[in-house]
N, C-alpha and C positions, 0 to 999 in steps of 0.2 A: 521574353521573361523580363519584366519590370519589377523593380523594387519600390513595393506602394510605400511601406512607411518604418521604420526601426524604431519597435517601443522595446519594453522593458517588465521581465516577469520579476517580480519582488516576492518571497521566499519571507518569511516571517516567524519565528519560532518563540515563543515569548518566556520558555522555560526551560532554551536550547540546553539539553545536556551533551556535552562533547564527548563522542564515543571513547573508550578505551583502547590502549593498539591492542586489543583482540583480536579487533577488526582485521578478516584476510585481504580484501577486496580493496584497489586502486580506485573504487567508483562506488558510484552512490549511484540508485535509480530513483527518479523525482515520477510520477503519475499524476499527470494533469488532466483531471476531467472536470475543471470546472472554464474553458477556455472560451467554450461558447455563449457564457453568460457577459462571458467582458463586455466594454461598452467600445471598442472594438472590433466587434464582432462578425461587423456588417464586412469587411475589410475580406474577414477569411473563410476559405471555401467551406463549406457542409462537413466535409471529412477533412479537414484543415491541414490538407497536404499542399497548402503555397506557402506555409511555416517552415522557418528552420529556426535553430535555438544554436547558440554559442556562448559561451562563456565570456565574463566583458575582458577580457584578452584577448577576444575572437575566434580561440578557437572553437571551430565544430563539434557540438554533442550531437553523437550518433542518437538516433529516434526509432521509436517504434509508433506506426500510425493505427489507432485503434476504430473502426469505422463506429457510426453510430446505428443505433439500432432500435426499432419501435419508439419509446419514451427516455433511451438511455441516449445521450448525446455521444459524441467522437469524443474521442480523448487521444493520448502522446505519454508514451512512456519515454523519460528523458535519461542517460547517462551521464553523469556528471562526475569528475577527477574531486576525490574527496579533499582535496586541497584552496576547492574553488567554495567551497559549501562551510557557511558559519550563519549566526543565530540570524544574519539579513544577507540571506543568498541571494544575490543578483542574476539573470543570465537576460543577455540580448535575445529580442525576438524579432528577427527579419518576415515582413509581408510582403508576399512577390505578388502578382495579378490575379487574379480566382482563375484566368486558363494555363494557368504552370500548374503540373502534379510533379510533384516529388515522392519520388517509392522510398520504403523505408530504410534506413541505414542501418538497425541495431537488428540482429539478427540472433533469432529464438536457439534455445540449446546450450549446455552451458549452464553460466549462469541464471539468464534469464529462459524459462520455463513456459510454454505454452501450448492447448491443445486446443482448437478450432473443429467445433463438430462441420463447418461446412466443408473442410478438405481433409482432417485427418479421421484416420479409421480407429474407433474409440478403441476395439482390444488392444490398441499398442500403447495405451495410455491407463487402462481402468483394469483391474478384473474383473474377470465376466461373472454374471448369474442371471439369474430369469427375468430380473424388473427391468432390464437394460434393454434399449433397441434405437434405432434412427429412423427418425419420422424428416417427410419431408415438410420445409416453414413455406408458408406463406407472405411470413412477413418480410423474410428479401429473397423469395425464390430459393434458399441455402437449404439446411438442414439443421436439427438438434437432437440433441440427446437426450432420450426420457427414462428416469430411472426413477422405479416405480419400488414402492415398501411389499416386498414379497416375501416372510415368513419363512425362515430353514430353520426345521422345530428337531435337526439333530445336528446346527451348528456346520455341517459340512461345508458350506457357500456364503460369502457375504449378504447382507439383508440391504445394502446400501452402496451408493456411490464411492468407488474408493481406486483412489489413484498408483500407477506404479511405478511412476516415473520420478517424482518428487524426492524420494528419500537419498540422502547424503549433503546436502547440504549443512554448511558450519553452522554447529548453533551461535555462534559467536557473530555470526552477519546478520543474524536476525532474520525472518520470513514477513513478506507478503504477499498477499494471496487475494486476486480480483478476481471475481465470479461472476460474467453476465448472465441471466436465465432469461429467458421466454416465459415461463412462470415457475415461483416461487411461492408458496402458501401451505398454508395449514400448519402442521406440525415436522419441523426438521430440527435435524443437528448439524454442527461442523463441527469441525478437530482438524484443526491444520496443524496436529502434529502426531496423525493415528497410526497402531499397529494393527493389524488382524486379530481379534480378539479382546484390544483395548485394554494392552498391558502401560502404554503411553498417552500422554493430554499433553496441548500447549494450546494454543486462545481457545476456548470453546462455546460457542454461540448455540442456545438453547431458545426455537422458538414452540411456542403448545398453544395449540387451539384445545382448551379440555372438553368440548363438544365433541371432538372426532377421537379422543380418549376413553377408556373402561369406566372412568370416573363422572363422564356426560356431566357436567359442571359448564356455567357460563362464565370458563374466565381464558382472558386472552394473555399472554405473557409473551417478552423475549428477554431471554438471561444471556449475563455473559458472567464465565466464571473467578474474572479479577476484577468483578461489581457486582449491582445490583440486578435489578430487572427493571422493563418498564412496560407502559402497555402495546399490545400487539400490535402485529400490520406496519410494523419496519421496514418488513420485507414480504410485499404481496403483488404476485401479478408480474409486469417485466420489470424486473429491479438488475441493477448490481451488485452486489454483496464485495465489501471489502475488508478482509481482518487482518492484522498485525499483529505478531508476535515478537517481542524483544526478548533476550534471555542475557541479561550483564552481568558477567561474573563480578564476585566481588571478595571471593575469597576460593582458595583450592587447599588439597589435601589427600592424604589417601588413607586408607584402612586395609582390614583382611577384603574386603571388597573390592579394593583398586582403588586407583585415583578420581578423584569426585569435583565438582567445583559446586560452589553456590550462589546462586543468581537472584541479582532482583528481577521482577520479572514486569513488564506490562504488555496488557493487551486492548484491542479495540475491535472494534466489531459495526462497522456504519455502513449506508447505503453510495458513499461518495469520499469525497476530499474534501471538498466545500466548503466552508464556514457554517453554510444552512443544512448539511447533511445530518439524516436521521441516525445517531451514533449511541452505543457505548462505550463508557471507557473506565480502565482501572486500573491500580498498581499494585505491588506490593513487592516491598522494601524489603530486602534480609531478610529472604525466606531459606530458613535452616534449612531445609531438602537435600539432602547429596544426590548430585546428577551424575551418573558415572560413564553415561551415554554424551556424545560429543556432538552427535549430528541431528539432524531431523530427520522427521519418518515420511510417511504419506498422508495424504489430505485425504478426509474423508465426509463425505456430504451423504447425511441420512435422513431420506422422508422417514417419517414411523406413522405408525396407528391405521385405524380404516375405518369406516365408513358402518359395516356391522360387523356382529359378531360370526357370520357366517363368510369373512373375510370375500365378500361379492364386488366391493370396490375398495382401491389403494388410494395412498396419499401417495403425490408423484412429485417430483422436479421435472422441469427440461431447463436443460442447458444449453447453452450456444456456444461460448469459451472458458477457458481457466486459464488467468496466467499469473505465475508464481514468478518472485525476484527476491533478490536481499535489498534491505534500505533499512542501515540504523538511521539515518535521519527520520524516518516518517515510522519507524516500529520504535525505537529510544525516546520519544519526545511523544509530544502530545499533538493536537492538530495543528498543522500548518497553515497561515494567512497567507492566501495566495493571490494578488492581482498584478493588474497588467494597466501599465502605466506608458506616457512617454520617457524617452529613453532621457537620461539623467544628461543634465549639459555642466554641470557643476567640475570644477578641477580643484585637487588637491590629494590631501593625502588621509588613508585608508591606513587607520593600525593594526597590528595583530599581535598576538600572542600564540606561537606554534599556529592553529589553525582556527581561532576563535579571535572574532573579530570585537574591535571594542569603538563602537558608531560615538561614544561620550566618554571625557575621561574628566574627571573632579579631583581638586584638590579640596578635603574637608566637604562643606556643602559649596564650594564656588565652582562653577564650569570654567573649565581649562579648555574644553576641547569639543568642536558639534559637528561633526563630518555634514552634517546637514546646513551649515553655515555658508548662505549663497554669497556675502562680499569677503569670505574669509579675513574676516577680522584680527584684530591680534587679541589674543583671549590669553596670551601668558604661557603659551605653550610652543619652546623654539627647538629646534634641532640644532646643534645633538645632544646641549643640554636634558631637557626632558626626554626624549626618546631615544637613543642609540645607547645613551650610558643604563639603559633598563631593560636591554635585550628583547627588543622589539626586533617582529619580523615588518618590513615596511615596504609597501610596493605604493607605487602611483598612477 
């Protein structure tokens, strides 16, 4: 086990909002699946387990290795101590030989949420109804899950994919929710925040082919419900679907009802993480709404429509995995710039305030202060002068 090279993942947030202490969670989970494009690439294995990640303190973030599959690349779900993470999150990335495998560290359950059609048994995950079954894949020898738009014309059984393991989670951590499928098409829904019966919403991604619709119409759509829509085929064929729900309080209260809080809310709705990912995204600020509900529900994933009117063929999903986490960083914020760089050789000093970092500090329009400054100049900025008398938190 050789260590080929120590670069550097750069974290980018260009609209960082700093969560609230609503937040219950010690960690933050980072999902990288844009790692394979780096220009590093060549360096790390197919399923990129000669990777490990630390924090530039060094210590070890626990991982989860997520394999790659048909056209979806491998990806790395990272835990990260919310203390290390500000609007230019750093973490070291060690490259050991491509014949070192490293198994994963961060382990499902918990917080972090996941069901794998190739080893687990879906009734311990889904409720059951008719469109449901496991087919064997071809395409790595495993198994998926095919849930097929099946018709209960007296309500007694689900019509669609719908999870039972998900729900309790704090609305205050925020959800995300990655979904790889085998295929993906036509006309479906998500609600990564459903009840039985759909007395609850939180992101909800709305795609319609109106051909396989009553309305036989040539239009193709995919909506998300804090924006717009745009044109179809986001999500067709083997995709991954990733959506993000934030819920920030920003006020509470209670009534004859109970106690309520009210949230702004954003959500997203894309194929990736990536800068070039096929996404929606949207907000909305000071939404009066009283929530009087604390947690989240279950995910629910709906083919709908068919083919004729004598219901002879369904619209379908198959699925491969689901795996659900909290991350205000990537549900609070907007997309993340993520690359992989070499590892910074620069020394000095790093400011903060509580846990937001400040890379430029100005007085009026003159630069005081450029953490990016490779002969560290003298810019007018000395300790403890300027920094310790302002309650700076400052590490080196």
């Amino acid at each position: 086990m050789t260590l080929q090279a120590e670069l550097q993942i750069n974290i980018v947030i260009n609209n960082y909002t700093q969560r609230s202490g609503s937040y219950s969670s010690n960690y933050d989970y980072i999902f990288l699946d844009n790692l394979a494009n780096s220009s590093y690439s060549n360096l790390f294995r197919s399923d990129l387990k000669n990777l490990k990640i630390k924090t530039k303190d060094g210590s070890n973030c626990p991982v989860l290795y997520i394999p790659s599959y048909g056209s979806q690349p491998a990806a790395i779900l990272v835990r990260v101590p919310v203390g290390k993470i500000s609007q230019t999150t750093k973490l070291f990335l060690d490259v050991y030989d491509t014949s070192t495998i490293f198994s994963s560290t961060l382990s499902t359950g918990g917080e972090v949420l996941m069901f794998d059609a190739n080893s687990d048994t879906y009734s311990q995950f889904f409720m059951t109804y008719s469109g449901l079954s496991i087919n064997n894949d071809s395409t790595d020898g495993g198994r998926f899950l095919r849930a097929r738009f099946v018709p209960s014309m007296d309500g007694s059984s689900p019509t669609s994919l719908f999870t039972t393991f998900a729900s309790g989670g704090s609305l205050s951590n925020n959800r995300v929710t990655v979904a790889r499928f085998k295929r993906i098409s036509g006309c479906v829904d998500v609600n990564d925040n459903a009840t039985y019966h759909g007395t609850t919403t939180g992101t909800y991604m709305m795609q319609t082919d109106y051909n396989l619709t009553t309305y036989q119409e040539d239009i193709k759509v995919t909506s998300l419900n804090w924006d717009g829509e745009k044109s179809y085929l986001m999500f067709n064929g083997t995709k991954t679907l990733v959506q993000v729900n934030s819920n920030d309080a920003y006020a509470s209260g209670s009534d004859e009802e109970g106690n309520y809080k009210q949230y702004h809310f954003h959500g997203r709705v894309s194929n990736g993480f990536s800068s070039d990912s096929d996404y929606l995204e949207g907000f909305d600020r000071n939404n009066p709404t009283k929530i009087y509900d604390n947690n989240y529900h279950e995910i629910e994933v709906a083919p709908g429509w068919f083919l004729t009117t004598a219901f002879e063929e369904y619209n379908y999903i198959d699925l491969k995995w689901m795996l659900i986490f909290p991350s205000p960083l990537l549900a609070a914020n907007s997309i993340p710039a993520i690359t992989v760089t070499q590892r910074d050789s620069k020394t000095g000093i790093r400011l903060y305030k509580g846990s937001h970092e400040y890379p430029k500090a100005y007085k009026g329009s003159r630069l005081l202060w450029d953490a990016d400054d490779e002969d560290m100049t003298d810019t007018g900025l000395h300790i403890p002068d300027k920094i310790i008398n302002h309650n700076w938190d400052w590490v080196f």
